[in-house]
N, C-alpha and C positions, 0 to 999 in steps of 0.2 A: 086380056091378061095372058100372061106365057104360060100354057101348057103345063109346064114342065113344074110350073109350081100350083095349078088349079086348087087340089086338095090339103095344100099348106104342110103338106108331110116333107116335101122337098125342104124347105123354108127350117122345118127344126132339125132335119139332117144338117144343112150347111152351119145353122147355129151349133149343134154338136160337136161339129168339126172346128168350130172357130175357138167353141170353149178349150175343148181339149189341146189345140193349136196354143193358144194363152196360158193353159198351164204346165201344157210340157216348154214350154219356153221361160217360164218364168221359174218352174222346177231345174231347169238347166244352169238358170245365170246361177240361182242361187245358189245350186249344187258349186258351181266354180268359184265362188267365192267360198263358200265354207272352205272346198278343197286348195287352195292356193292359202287358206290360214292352216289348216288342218298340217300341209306341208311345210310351215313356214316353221311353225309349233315343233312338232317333230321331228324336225330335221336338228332343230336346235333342241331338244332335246337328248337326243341322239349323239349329238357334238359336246355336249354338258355346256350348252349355253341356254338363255332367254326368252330370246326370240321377243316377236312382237307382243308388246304390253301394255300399250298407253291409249291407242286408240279404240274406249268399250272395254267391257269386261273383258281378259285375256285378252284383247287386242284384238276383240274378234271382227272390229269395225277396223282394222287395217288397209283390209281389203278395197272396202270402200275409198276411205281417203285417196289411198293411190288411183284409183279409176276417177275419181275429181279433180285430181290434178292433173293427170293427164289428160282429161276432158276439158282444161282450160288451158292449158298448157298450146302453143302456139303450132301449128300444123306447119311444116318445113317442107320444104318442096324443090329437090337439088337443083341446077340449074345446067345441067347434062341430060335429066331423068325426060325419060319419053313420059308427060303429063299424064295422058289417058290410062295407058295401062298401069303407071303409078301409083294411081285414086283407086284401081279399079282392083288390084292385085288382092288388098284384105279383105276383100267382100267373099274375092274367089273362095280364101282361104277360111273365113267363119261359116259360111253360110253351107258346104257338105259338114261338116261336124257339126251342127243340128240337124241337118235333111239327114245323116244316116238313123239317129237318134231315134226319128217316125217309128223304125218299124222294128223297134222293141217292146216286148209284151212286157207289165210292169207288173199284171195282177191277171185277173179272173173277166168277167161279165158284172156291170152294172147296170144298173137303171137310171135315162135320163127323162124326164118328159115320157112316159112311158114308153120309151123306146131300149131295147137292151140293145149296150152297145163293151166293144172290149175295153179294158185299159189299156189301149194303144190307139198310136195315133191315126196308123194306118197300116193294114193286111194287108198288100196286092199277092197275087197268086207267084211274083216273080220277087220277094222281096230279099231274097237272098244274092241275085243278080244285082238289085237296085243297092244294095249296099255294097259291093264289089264295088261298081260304077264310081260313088260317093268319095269310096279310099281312093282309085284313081285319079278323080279331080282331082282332091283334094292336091295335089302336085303342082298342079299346073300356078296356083298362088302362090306359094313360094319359088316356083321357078321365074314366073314373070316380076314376079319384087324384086330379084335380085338381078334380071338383066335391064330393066326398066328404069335403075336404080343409078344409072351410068357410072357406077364404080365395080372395080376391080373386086374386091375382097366380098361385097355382096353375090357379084356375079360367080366367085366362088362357091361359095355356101349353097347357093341356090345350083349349079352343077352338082354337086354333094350330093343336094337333096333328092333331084331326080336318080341321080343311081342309084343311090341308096333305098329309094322306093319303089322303084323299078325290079332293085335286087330281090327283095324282100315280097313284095306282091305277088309271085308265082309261088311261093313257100307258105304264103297264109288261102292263098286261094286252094291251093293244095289240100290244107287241111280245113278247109270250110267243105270241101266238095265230099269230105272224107261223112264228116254229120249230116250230109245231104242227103249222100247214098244210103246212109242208115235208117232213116225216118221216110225218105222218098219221096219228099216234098219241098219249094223252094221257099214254103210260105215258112216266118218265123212262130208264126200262130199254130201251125202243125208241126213243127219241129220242138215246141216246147211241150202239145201235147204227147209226142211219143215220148217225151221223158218223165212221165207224168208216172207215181208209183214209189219212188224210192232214190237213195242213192245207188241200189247196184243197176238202177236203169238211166241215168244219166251218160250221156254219153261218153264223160271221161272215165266213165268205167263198162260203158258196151265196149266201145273202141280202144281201148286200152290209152294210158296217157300221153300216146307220141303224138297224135296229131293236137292234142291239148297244150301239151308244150312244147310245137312248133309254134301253134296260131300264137300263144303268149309272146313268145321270143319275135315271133315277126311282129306282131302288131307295135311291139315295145320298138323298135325299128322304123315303124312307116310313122309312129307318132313323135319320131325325135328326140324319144326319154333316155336318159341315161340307162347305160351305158354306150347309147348309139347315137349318142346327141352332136356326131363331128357337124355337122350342118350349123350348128352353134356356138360350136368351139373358139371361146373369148379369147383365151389361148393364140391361136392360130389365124382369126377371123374377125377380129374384135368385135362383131357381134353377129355375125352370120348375114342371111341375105334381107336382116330388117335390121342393118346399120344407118342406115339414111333415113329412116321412120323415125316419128316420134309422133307424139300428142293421142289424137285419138285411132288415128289408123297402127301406132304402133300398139294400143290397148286390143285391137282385134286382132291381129297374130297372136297375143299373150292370151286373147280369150279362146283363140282355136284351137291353141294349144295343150289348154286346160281339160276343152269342151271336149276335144278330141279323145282327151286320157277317159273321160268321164262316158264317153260313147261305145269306143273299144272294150272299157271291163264290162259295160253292160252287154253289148255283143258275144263277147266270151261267157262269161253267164248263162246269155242265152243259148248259146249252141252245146255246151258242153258242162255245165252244170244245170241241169233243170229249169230255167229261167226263175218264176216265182214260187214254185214248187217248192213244198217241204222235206228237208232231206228223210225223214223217214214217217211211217204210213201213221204212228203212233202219235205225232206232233201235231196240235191245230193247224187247221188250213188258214194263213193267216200272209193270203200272195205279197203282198206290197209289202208286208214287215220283210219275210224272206228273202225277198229282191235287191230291199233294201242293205240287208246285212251281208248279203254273198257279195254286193257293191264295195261295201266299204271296206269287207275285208282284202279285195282286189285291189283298192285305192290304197288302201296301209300296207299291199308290198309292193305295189309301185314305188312310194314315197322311202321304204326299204332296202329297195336295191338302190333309189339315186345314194343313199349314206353311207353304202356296203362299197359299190362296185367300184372301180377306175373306169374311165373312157379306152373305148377298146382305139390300137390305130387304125387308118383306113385300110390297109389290107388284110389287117384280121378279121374287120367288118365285111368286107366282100367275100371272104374266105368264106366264113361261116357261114354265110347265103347262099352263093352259090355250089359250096362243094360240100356243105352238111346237111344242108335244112330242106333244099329244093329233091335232093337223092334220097333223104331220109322219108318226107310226104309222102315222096313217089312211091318209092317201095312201101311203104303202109296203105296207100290209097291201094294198089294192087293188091295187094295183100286183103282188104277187105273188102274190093271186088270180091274173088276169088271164095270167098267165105259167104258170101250171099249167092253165089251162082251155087255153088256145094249146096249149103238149104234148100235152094229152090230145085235140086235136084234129087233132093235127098240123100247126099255122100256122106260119107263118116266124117263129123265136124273135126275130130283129132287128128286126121289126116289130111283135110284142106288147109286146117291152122298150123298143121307141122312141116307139112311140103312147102305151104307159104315162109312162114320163118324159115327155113331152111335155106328158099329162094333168096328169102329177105338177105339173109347173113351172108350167101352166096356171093349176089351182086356189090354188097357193101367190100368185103374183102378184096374182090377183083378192082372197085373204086380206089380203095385206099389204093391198093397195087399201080394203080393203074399213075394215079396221082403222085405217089414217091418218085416211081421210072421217072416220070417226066419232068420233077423237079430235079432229080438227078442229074438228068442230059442238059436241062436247061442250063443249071450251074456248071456242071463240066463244060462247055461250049463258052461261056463266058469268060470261064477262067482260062479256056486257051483262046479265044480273041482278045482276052487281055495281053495274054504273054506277045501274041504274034506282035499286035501292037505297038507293043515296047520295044520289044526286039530292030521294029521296023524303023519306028521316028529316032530312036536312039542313037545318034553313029558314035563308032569310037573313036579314041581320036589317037592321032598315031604314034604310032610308036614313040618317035624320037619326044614329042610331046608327052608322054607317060609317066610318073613319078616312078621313081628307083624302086625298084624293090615289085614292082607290081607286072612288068614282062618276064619273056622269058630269061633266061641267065646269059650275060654278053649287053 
């Protein structure tokens, strides 16, 4: 017999892991079906319409229907599309939007089989990295569906999508490294512990709300929600870079999508709201209820800003990324550096946080500055290669040729 399971203890760890494997997976779909009715509802409510009604009470079996018929529904397969990486593209794209999912803490310590084990699925010592990694993939399936796809307007969507994820990926890492340095651990199992006590110990109130509402605004970005949904833009793309999909591989981009929204606010939760933690010390400790409700009220403004906002264009979208959000992190990431070197030195914390903001405000000025100048020049330069231009292809034509009235006099 193999070693490694002689004393049968191995044997209910793997069991443990397989249960909890099967309920955060089945916690998952079902979260995304609620959440795509939840949206459906609401959205139309918000609009002063209906919405889904027939299928279940409140139409709350909609959901389902559609995933049936799409799951009967005829799998299309274009006749340009490179096959292999075509199959292969929505697996890319479902499968990180669960694996980030692992390593969210939902509750406390339970008991299985006499073993205590977390509500999560998985603690590694690096799991802060492991979910970076996760959002990275995740890219690489929408990029390869839409080149894979051998059409144009896919392969659009999917260029979109990489920059747009690209953009935004250094602005939310930004402010993930911001909650890292604070608690001093990469594990999400210790980062929830340090928030542990209250709301003024949560991070979106150690650290003040800027790297809280970077990560929101970039995550909202790398997940393709409105108002950064150009990657989708029906509009412009008739349906982005899962135009050539149907049946059941297009049900897995619709489910990664969902999965994705439903991973991220747990993510944010956990970095910066306490994860299952009770906002104040007076409250029952009651992890999973809390978790639960800080969830859904991250999912009700998600579903709030798609009925609120407009779709930004693409250069407002890269604007805002690169010349807001990545200089804003920065400068707060330093900023509280700066303020943990000061404690651990023992400087006057009014002084580290003032010289810092000062700093802060400093570089932002000189940015803006810096940013104007350069549109400035840019557009002055333009406007005179336009004139030169004109000037040059334009000839006149002669004199004798000239309508009256338009030379000189004679």
């Amino acid at each position: 017999m193999d070693p490694l399971f002689e004393d049968g203890v191995n044997v209910i760890v793997l069991l443990i892991v397989a249960v909890k494997v099967l309920v955060v997976f089945g916690f998952l779909l079902i979260s995304v079906m609620l959440l795509i009715w939840a949206e459906r509802k609401v959205l139309s409510d918000m609009q002063n319409r209906i919405g889904p009604d027939r299928a279940g009470p409140w139409g709350i079996l909609q959901t389902v229907a559609d995933g049936i018929k799409l799951f009967f529904k005829e799998d299309l397969l274009p006749e340009k599309a490179d096959r292999r990486v075509f199959r292969l593209a929505p697996y890319l794209a479902a499968v990180p939007a669960f694996t980030t999912f692992a390593v969210v803490p939902v509750g406390g310590t339970i008991s299985i089989a006499g073993r205590k084990t977390y509500l999560q699925l998985a603690d590694p010592p690096i799991g802060i990295l492991f979910l970076l990694a996760m959002s990275s993939i995740a890219v690489y399936g929408v990029m390869l569906a839409g080149w894979s796809s051998g059409s144009k307007y896919p392969l659009l969507g999917s260029v979109r999508a990489s920059a747009q994820m690209v953009s935004y990926e250094a602005a939310l890492s930004l402010s993930v490294a911001a909650a890292v340095l604070v608690s001093g651990s990469l594990s999400t199992h210790d980062i929830v512990k340090a928030q542990a006590g209250g709301l003024l110990n949560w991070h979106a109130a150690t650290l003040g709300l800027v790297p809280f509402v970077v990560f929101v605004i970039a995550a909202t970005a790398e997940m393709n929600r409105p108002p950064f949904d150009l990657v989708e833009a029906e509009q412009e793309l008739v349906g982005g870079f899962h135009t050539e999909y149907s049946a059941i591989r297009f049900a897995l981009f619709f489910l990664a999508e969902f999965m994705n929204t439903i991973t991220m606010s747990a993510i944010a939760v956990t970095l910066f709201l306490g994860g299952p933690s009770a906002p104040f010390a007076f409250l029952p400790e009651l992890p999973v209820v809390w978790f639960l409700l800080k969830l859904v009220l991250f999912l009700f403004a998600y579903i709030w800003v798609r009925a609120t906002l407009p779709r930004l264009r693409y250069d407002q979208l890269m604007d805002l990324g690169w010349k807001r959000l990545i200089p804003i992190s920065l400068f707060w990431l330093l900023l509280v550096g700066s303020h943990r070197v000061g404690q651990a030195a023992g400087w006057n914390a009014f002084v580290v946080v003032g010289g810092g903001m000062a700093v802060f405000l400093l570089g932002w000025w000189l940015l803006g500055s810096a940013m104007r100048v350069g549109a400035m020049r840019v557009d002055g330069e333009g406007d005179d290669a336009g004139d030169d231009d004109i000037e040059a292809h334009t000839p006149l034509a002669p004199s004798s040729a000239r309508p009256a009235g338009l030379g000189s006099a004679g």
